[in-house]
N, CA, C and O atoms as a GROMACS GRO file, in nm:
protein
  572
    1UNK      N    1  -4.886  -7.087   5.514
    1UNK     CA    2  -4.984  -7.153   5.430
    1UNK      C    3  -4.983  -7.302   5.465
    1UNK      O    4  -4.877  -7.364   5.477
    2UNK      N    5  -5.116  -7.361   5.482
    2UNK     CA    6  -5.090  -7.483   5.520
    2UNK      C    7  -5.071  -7.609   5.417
    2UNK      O    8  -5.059  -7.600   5.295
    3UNK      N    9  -5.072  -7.696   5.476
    3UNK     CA   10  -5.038  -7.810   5.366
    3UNK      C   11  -5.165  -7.838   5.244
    3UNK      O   12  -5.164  -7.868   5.125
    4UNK      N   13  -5.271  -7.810   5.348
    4UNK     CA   14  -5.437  -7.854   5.226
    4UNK      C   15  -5.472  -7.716   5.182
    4UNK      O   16  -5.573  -7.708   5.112
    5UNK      N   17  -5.382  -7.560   5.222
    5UNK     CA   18  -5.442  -7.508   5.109
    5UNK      C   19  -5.294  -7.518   4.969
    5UNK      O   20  -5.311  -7.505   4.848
    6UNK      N   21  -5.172  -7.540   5.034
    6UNK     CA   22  -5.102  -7.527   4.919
    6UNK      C   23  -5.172  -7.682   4.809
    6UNK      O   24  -5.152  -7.685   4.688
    7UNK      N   25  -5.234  -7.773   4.868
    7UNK     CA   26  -5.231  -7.921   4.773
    7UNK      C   27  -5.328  -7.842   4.684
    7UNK      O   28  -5.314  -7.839   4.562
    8UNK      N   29  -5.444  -7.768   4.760
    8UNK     CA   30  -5.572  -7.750   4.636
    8UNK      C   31  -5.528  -7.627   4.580
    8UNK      O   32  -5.592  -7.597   4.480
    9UNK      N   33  -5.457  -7.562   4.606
    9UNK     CA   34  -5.394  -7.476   4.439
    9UNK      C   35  -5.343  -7.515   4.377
    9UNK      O   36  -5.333  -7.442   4.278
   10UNK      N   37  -5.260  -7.658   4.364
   10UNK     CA   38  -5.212  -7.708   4.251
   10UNK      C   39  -5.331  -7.805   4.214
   10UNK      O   40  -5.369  -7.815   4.098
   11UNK      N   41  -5.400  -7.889   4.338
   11UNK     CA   42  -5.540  -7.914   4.238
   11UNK      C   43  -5.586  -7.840   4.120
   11UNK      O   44  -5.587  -7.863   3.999
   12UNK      N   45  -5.632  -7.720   4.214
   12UNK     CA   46  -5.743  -7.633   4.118
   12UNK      C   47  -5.661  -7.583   3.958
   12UNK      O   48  -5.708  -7.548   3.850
   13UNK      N   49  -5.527  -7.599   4.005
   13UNK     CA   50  -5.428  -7.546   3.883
   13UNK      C   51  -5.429  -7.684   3.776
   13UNK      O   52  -5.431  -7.670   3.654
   14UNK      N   53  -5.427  -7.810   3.839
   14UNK     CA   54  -5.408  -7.928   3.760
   14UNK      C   55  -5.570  -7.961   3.685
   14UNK      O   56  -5.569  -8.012   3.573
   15UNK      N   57  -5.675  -7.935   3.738
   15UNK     CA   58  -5.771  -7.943   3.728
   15UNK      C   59  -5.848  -7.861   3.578
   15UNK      O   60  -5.917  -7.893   3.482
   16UNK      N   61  -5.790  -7.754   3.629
   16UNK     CA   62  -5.822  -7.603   3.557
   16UNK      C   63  -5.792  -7.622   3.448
   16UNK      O   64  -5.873  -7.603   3.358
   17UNK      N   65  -5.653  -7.668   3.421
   17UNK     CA   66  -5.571  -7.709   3.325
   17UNK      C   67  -5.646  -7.806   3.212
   17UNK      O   68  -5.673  -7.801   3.092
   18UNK      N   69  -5.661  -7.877   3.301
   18UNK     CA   70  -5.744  -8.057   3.205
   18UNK      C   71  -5.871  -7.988   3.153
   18UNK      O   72  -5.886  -7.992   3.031
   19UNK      N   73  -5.978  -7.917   3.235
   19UNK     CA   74  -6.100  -7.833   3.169
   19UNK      C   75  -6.056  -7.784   3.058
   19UNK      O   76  -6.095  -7.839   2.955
   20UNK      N   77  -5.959  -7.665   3.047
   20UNK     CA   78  -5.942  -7.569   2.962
   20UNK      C   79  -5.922  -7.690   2.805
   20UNK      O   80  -5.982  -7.695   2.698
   21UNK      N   81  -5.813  -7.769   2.862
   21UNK     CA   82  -5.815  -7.862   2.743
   21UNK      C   83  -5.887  -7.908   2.687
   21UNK      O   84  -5.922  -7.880   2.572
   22UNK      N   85  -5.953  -8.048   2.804
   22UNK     CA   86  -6.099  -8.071   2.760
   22UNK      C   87  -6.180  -7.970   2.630
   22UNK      O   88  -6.219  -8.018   2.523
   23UNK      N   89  -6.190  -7.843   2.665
   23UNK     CA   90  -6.298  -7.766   2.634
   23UNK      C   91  -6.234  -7.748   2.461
   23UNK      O   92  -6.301  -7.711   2.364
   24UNK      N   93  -6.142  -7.773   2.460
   24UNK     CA   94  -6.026  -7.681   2.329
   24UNK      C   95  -6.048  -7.851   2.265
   24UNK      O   96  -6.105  -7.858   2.156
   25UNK      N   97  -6.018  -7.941   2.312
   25UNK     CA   98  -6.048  -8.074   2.223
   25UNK      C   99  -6.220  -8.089   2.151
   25UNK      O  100  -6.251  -8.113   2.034
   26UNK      N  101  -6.306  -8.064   2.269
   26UNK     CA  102  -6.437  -8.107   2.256
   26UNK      C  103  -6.507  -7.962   2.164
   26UNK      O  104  -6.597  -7.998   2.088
   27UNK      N  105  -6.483  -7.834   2.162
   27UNK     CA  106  -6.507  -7.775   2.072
   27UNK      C  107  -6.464  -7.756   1.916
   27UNK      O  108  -6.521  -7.694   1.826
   28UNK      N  109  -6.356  -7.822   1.918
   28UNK     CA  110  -6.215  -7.838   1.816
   28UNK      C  111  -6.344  -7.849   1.684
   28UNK      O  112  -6.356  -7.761   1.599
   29UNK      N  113  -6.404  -7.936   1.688
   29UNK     CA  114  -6.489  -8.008   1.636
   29UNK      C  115  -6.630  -8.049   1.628
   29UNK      O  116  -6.672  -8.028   1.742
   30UNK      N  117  -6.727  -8.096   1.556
   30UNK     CA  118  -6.804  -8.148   1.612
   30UNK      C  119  -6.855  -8.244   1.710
   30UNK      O  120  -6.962  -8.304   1.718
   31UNK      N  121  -6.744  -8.242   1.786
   31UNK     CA  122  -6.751  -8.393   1.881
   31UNK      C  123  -6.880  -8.470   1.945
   31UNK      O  124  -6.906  -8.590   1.951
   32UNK      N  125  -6.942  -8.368   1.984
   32UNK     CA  126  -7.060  -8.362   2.075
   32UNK      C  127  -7.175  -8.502   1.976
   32UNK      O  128  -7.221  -8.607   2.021
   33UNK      N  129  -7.187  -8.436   1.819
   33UNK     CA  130  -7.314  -8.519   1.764
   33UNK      C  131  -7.203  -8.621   1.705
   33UNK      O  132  -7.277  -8.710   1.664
   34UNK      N  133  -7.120  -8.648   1.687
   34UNK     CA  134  -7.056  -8.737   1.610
   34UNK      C  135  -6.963  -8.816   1.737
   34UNK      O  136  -6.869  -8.877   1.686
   35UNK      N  137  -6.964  -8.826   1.854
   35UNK     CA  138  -6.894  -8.912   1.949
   35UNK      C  139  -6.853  -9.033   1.930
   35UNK      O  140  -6.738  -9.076   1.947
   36UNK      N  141  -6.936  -9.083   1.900
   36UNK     CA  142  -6.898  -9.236   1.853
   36UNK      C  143  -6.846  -9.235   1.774
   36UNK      O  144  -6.775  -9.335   1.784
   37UNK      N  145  -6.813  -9.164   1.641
   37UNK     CA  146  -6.729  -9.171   1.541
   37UNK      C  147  -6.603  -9.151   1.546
   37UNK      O  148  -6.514  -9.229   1.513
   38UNK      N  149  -6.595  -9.045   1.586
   38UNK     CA  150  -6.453  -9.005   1.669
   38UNK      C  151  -6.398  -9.043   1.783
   38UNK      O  152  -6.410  -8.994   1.895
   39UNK      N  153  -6.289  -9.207   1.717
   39UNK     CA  154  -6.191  -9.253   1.863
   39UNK      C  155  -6.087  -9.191   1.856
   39UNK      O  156  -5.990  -9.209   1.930
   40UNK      N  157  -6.097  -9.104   1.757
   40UNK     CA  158  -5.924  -9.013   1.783
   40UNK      C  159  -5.953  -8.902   1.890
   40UNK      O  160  -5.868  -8.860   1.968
   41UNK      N  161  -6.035  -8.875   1.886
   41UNK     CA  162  -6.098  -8.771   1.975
   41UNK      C  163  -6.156  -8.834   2.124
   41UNK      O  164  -6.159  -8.759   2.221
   42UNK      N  165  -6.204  -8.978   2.139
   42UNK     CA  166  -6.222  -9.056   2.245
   42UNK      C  167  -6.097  -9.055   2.302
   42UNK      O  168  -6.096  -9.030   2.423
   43UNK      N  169  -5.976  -9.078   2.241
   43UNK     CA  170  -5.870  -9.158   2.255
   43UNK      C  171  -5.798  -9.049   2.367
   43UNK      O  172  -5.754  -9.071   2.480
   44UNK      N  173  -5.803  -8.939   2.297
   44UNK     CA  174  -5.712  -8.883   2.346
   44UNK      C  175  -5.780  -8.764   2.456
   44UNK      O  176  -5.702  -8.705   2.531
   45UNK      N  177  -5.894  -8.739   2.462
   45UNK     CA  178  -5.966  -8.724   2.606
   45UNK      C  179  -5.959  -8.811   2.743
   45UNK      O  180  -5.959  -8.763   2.856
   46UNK      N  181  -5.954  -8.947   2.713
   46UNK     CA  182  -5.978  -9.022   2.782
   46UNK      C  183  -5.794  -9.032   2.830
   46UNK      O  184  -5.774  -9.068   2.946
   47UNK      N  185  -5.718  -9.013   2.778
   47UNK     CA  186  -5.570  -9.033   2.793
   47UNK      C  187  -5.552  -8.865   2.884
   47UNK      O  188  -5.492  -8.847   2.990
   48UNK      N  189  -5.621  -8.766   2.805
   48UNK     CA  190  -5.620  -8.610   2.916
   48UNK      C  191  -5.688  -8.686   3.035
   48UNK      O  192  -5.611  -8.650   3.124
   49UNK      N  193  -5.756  -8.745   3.081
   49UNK     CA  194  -5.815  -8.759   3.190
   49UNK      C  195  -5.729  -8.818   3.269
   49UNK      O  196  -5.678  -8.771   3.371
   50UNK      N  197  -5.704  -8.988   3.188
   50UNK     CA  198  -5.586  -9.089   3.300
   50UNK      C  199  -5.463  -8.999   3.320
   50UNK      O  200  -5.380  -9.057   3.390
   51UNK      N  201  -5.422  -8.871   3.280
   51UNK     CA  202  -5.331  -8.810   3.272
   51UNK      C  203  -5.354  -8.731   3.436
   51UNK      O  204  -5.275  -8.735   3.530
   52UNK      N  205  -5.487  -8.661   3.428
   52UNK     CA  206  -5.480  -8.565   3.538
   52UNK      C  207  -5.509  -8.647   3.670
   52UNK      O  208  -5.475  -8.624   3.786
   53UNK      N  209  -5.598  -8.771   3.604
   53UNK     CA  210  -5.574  -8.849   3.774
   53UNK      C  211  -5.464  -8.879   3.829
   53UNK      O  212  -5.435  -8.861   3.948
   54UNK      N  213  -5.380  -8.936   3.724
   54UNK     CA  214  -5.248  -8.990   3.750
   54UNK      C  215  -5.164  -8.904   3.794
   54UNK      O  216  -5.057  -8.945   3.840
   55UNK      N  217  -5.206  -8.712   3.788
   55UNK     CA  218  -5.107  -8.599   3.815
   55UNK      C  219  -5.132  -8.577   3.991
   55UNK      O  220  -5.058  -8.547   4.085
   56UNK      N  221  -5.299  -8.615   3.971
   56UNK     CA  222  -5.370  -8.557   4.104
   56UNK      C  223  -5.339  -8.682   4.203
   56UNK      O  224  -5.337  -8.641   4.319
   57UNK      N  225  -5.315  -8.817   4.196
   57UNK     CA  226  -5.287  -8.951   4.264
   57UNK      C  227  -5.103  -8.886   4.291
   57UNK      O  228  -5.012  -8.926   4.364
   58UNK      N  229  -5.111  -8.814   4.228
   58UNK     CA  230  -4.871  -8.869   4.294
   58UNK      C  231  -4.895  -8.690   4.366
   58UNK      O  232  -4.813  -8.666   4.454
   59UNK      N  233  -4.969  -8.605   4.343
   59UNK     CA  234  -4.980  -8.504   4.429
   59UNK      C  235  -5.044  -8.518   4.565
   59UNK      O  236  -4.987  -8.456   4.655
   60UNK      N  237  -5.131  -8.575   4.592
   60UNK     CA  238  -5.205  -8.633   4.678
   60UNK      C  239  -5.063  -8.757   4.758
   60UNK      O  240  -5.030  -8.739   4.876
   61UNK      N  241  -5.019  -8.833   4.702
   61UNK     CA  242  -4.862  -8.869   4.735
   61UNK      C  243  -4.798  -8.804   4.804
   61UNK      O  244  -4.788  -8.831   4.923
   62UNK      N  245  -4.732  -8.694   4.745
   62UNK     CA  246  -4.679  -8.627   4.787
   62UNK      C  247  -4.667  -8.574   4.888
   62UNK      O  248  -4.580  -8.561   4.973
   63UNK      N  249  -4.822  -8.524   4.862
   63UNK     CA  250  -4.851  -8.428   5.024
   63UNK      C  251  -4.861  -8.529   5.134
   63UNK      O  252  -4.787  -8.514   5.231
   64UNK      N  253  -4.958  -8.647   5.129
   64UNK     CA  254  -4.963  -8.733   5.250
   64UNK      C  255  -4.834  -8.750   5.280
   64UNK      O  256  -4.810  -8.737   5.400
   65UNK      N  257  -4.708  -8.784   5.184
   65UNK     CA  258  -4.598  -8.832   5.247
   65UNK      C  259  -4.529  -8.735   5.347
   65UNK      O  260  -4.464  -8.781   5.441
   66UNK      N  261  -4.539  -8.632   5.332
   66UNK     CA  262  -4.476  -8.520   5.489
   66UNK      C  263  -4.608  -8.509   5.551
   66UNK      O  264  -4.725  -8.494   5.517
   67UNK      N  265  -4.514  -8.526   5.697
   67UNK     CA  266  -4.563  -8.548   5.824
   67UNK      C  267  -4.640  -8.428   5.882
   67UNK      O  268  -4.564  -8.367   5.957
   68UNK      N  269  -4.736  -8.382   5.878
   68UNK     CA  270  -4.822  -8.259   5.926
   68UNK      C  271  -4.926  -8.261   5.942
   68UNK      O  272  -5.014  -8.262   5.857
   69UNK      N  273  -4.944  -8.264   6.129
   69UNK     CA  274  -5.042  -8.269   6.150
   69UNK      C  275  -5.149  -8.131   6.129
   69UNK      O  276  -5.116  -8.013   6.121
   70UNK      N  277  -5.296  -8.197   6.123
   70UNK     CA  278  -5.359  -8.144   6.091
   70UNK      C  279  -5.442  -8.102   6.213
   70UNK      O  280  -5.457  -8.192   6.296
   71UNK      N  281  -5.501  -7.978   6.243
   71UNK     CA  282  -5.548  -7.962   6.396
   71UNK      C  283  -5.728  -7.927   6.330
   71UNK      O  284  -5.752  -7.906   6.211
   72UNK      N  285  -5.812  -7.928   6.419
   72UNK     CA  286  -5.977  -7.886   6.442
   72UNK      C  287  -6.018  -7.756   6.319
   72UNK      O  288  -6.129  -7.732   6.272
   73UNK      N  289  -5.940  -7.714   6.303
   73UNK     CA  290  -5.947  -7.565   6.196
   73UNK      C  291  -5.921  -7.690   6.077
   73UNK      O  292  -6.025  -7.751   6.052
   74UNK      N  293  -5.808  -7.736   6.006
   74UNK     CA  294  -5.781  -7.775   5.901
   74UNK      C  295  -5.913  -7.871   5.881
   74UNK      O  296  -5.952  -7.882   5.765
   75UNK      N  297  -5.993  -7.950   5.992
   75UNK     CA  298  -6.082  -8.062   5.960
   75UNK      C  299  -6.243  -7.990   5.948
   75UNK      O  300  -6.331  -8.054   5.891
   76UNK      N  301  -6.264  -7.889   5.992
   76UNK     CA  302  -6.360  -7.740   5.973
   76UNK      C  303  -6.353  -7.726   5.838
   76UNK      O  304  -6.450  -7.738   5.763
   77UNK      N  305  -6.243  -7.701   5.804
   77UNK     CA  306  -6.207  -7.619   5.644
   77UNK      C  307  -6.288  -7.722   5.538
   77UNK      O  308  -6.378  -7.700   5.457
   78UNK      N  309  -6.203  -7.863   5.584
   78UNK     CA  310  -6.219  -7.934   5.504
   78UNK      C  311  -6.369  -7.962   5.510
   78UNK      O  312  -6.431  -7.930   5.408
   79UNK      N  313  -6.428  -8.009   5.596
   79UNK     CA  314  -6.607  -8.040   5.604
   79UNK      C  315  -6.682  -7.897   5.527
   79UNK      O  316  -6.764  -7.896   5.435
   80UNK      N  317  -6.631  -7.797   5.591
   80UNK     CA  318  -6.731  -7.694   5.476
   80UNK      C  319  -6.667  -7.679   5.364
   80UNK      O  320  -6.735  -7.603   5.294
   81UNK      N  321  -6.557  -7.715   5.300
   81UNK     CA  322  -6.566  -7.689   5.147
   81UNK      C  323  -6.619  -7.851   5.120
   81UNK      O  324  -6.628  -7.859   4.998
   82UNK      N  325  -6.639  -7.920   5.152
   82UNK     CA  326  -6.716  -8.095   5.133
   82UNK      C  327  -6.886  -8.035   5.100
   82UNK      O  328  -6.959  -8.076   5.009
   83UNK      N  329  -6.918  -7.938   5.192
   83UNK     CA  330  -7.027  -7.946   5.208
   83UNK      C  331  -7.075  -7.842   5.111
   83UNK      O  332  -7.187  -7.857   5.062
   84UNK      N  333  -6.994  -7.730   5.076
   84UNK     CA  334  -7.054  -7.592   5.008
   84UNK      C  335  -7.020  -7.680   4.791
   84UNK      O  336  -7.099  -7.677   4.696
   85UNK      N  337  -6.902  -7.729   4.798
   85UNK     CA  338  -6.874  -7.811   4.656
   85UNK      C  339  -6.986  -7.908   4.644
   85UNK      O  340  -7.052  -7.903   4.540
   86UNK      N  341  -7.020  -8.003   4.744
   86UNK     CA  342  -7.137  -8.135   4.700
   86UNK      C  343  -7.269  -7.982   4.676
   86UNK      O  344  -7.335  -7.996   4.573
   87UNK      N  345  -7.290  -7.907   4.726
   87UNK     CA  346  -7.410  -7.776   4.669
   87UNK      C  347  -7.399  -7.754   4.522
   87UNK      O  348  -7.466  -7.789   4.424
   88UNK      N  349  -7.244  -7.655   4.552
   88UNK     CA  350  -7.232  -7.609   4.373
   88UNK      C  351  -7.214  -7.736   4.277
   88UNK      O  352  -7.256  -7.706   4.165
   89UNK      N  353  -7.169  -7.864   4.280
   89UNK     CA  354  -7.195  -7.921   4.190
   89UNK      C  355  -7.329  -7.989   4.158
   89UNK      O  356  -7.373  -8.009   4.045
   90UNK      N  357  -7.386  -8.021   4.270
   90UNK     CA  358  -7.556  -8.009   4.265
   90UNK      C  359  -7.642  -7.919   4.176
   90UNK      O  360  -7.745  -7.948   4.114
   91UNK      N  361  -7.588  -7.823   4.183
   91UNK     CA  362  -7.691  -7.694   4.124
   91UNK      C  363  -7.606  -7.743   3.995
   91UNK      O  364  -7.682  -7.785   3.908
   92UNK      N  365  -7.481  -7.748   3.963
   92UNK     CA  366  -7.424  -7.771   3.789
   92UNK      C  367  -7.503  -7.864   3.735
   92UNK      O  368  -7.560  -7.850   3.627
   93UNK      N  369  -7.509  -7.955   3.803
   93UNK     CA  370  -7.550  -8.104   3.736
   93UNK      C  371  -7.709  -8.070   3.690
   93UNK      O  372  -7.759  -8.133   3.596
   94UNK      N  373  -7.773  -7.983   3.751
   94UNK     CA  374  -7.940  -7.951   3.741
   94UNK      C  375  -7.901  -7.894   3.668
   94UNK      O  376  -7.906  -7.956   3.562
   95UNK      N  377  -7.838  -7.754   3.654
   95UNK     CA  378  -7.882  -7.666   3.521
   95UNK      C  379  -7.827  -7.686   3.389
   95UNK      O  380  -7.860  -7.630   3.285
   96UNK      N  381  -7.712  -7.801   3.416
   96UNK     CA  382  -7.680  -7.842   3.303
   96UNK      C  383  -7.810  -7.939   3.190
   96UNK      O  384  -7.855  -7.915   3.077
   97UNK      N  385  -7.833  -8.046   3.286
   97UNK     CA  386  -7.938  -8.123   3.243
   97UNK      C  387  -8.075  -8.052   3.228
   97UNK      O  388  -8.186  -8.098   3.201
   98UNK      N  389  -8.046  -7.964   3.247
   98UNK     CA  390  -8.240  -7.895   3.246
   98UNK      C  391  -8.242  -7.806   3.091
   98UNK      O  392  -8.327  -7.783   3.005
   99UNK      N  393  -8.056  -7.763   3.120
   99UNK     CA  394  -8.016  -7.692   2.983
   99UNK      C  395  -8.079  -7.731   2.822
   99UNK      O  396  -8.136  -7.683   2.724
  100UNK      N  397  -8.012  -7.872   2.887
  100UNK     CA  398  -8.016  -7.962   2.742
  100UNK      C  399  -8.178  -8.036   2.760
  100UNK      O  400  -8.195  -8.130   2.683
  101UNK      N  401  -8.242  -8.019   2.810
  101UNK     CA  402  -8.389  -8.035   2.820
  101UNK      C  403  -8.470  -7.974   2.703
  101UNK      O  404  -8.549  -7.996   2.611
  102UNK      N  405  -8.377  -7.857   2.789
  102UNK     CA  406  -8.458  -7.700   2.717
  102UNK      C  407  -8.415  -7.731   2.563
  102UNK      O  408  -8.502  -7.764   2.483
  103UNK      N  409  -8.306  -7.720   2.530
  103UNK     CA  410  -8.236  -7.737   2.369
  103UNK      C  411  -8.322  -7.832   2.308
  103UNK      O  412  -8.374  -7.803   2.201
  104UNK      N  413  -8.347  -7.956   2.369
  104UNK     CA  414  -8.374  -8.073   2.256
  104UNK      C  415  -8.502  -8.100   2.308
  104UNK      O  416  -8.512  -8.223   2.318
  105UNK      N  417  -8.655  -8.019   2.363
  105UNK     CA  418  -8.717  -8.073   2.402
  105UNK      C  419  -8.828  -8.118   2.267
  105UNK      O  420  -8.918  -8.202   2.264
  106UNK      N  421  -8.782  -8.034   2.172
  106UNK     CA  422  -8.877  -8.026   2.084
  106UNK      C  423  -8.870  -8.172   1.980
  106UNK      O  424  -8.955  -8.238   1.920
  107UNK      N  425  -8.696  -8.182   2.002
  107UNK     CA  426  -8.683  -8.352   1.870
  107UNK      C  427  -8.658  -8.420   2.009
  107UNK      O  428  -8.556  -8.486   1.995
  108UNK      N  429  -8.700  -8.432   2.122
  108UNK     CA  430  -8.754  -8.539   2.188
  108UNK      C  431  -8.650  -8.658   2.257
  108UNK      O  432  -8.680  -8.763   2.313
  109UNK      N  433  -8.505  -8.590   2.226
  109UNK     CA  434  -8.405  -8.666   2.263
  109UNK      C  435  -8.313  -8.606   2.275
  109UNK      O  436  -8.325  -8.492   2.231
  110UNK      N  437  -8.210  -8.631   2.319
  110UNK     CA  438  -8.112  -8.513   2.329
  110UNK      C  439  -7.952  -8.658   2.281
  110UNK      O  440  -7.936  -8.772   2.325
  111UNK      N  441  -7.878  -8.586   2.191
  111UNK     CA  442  -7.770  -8.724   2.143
  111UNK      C  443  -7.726  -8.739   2.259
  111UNK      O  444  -7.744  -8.671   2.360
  112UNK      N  445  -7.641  -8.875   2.234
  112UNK     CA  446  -7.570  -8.915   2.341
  112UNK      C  447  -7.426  -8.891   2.398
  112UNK      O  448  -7.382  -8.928   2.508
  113UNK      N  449  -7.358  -8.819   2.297
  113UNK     CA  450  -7.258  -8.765   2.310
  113UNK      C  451  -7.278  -8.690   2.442
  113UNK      O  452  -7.194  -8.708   2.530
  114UNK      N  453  -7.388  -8.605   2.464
  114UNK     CA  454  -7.359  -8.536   2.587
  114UNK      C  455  -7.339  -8.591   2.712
  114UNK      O  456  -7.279  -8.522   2.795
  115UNK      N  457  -7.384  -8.725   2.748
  115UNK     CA  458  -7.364  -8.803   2.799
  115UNK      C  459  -7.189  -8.804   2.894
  115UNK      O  460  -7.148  -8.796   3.010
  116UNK      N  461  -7.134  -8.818   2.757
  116UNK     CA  462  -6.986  -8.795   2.779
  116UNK      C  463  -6.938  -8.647   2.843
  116UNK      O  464  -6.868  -8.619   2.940
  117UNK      N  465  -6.999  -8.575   2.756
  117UNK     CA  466  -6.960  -8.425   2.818
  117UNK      C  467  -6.987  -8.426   2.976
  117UNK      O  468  -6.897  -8.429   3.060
  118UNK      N  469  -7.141  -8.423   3.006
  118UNK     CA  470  -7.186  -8.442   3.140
  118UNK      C  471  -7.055  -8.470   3.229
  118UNK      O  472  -6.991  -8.392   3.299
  119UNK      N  473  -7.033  -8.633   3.199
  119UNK     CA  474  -6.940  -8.732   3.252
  119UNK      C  475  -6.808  -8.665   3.273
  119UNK      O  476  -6.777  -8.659   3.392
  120UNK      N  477  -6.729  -8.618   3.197
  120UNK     CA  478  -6.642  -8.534   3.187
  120UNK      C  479  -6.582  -8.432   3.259
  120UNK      O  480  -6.469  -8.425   3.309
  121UNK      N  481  -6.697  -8.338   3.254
  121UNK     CA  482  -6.727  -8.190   3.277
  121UNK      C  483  -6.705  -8.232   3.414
  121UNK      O  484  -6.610  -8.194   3.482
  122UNK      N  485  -6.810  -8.321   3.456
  122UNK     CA  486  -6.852  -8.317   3.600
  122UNK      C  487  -6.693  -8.344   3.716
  122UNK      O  488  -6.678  -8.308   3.833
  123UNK      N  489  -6.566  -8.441   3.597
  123UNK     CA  490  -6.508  -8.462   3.681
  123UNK      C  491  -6.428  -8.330   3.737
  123UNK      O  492  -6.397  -8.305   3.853
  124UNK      N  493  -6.404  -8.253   3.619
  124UNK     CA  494  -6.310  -8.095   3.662
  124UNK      C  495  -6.352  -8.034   3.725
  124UNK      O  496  -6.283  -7.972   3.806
  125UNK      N  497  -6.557  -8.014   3.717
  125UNK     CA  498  -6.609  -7.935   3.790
  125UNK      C  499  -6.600  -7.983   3.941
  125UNK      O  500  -6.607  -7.897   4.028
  126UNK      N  501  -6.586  -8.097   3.970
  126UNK     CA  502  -6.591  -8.118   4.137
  126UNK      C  503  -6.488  -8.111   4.207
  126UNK      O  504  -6.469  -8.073   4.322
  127UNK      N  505  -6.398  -8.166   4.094
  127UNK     CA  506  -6.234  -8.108   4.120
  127UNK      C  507  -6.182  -7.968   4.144
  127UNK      O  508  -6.098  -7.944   4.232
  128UNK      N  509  -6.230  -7.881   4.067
  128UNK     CA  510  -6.209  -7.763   4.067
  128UNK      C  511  -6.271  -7.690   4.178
  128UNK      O  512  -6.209  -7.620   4.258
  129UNK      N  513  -6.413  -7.712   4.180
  129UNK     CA  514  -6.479  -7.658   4.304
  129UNK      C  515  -6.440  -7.696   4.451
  129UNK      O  516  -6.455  -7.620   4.547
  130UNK      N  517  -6.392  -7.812   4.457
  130UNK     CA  518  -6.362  -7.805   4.601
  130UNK      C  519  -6.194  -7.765   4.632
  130UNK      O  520  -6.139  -7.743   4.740
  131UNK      N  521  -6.160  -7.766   4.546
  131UNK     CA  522  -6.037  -7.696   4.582
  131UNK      C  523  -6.037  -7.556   4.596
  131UNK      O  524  -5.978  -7.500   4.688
  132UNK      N  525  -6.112  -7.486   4.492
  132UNK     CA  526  -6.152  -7.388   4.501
  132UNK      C  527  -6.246  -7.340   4.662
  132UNK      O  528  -6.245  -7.218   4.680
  133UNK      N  529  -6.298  -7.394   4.737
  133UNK     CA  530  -6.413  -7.435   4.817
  133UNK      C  531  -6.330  -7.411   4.944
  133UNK      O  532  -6.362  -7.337   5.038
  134UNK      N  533  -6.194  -7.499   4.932
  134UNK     CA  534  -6.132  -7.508   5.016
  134UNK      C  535  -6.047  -7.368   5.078
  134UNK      O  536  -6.047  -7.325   5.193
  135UNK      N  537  -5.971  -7.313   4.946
  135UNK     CA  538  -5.897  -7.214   4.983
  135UNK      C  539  -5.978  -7.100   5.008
  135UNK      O  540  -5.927  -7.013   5.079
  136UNK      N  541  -6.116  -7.079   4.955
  136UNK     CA  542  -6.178  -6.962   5.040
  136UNK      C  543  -6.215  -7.010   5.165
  136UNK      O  544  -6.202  -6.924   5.251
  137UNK      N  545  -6.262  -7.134   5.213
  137UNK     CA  546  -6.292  -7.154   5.341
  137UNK      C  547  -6.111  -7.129   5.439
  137UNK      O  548  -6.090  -7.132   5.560
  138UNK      N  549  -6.056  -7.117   5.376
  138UNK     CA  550  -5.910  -7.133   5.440
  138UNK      C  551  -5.868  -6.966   5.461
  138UNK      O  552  -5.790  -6.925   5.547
  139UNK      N  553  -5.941  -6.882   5.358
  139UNK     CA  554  -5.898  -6.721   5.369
  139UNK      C  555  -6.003  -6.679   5.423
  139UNK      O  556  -6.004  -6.558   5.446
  140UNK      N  557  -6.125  -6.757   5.463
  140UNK     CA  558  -6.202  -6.661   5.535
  140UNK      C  559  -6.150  -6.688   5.708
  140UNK      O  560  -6.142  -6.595   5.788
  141UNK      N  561  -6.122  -6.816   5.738
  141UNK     CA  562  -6.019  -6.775   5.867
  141UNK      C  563  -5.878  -6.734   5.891
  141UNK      O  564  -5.812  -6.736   5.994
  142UNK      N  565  -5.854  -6.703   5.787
  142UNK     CA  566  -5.707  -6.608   5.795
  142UNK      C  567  -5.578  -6.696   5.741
  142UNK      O  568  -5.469  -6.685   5.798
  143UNK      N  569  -5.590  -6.754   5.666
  143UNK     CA  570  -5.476  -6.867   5.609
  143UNK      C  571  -5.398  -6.815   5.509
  143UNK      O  572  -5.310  -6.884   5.457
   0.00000   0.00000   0.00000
């Protein structure tokens, strides 16, 4: 197993992780229409987040720090899961926003809380997907 598919299973695992939370904080409650009201609920999203960068920055550490080179296959892998993740989060970001189109087209605004969600969402989802992106591009040539 090579070095960039073992890093993006603990991505997709560190990643996965922060979503699931995310999702268990931001449903907990009404968060969504009341955002601004809730900095206990700002507070401590925003602390899950500096948390998983700060997990994904000393993993990313880690791995750069041993010496392994990377050959024409590992830089393949990497350009098509770059290229198939910038797709699937493309298509998220549309059907998300078209979602909430659809929901609030009638009162003509949609709150701003989602704003945050969007913002959020988007970081696990790109996280998640290309790691994810990666290790099938890595098992479809035999890794």
């Amino acid at each position: 197993m090579s070095k960039h598919m073992k890093q993006s299973i603990l991505t997709m695992s560190l990643w996965g992780l922060v979503g699931v939370l995310f999702l268990i904080i931001l449903l907990s409650t009404d968060a969504i229409a009341n955002w601004g009201d809730n900095r206990i609920k700002s507070a401590l999203l925003a602390a899950l987040f500096f948390v998983g960068f700060l997990s994904d920055f000393i993993l990313k550490h880690v791995f750069n720090k041993k010496l392994v080179l990377s050959d024409e296959r590992d830089q393949l892998v990497i350009k098509d899961a770059a290229t198939s993740s910038f797709i699937i989060v493309i298509i998220y970001i549309f059907i998300f926003t078209i979602s909430l189109f659809l929901k609030y087209e009638v009162e003509g605004s949609v709150p701003v809380g989602w704003l945050w969600v969007i913002a959020y969402s988007l970081i696990v989802v790109s996280n998640v997907v290309y790691a994810l992106m990666t290790i099938i591009a890595y098992k479809k040539r035999g890794s």
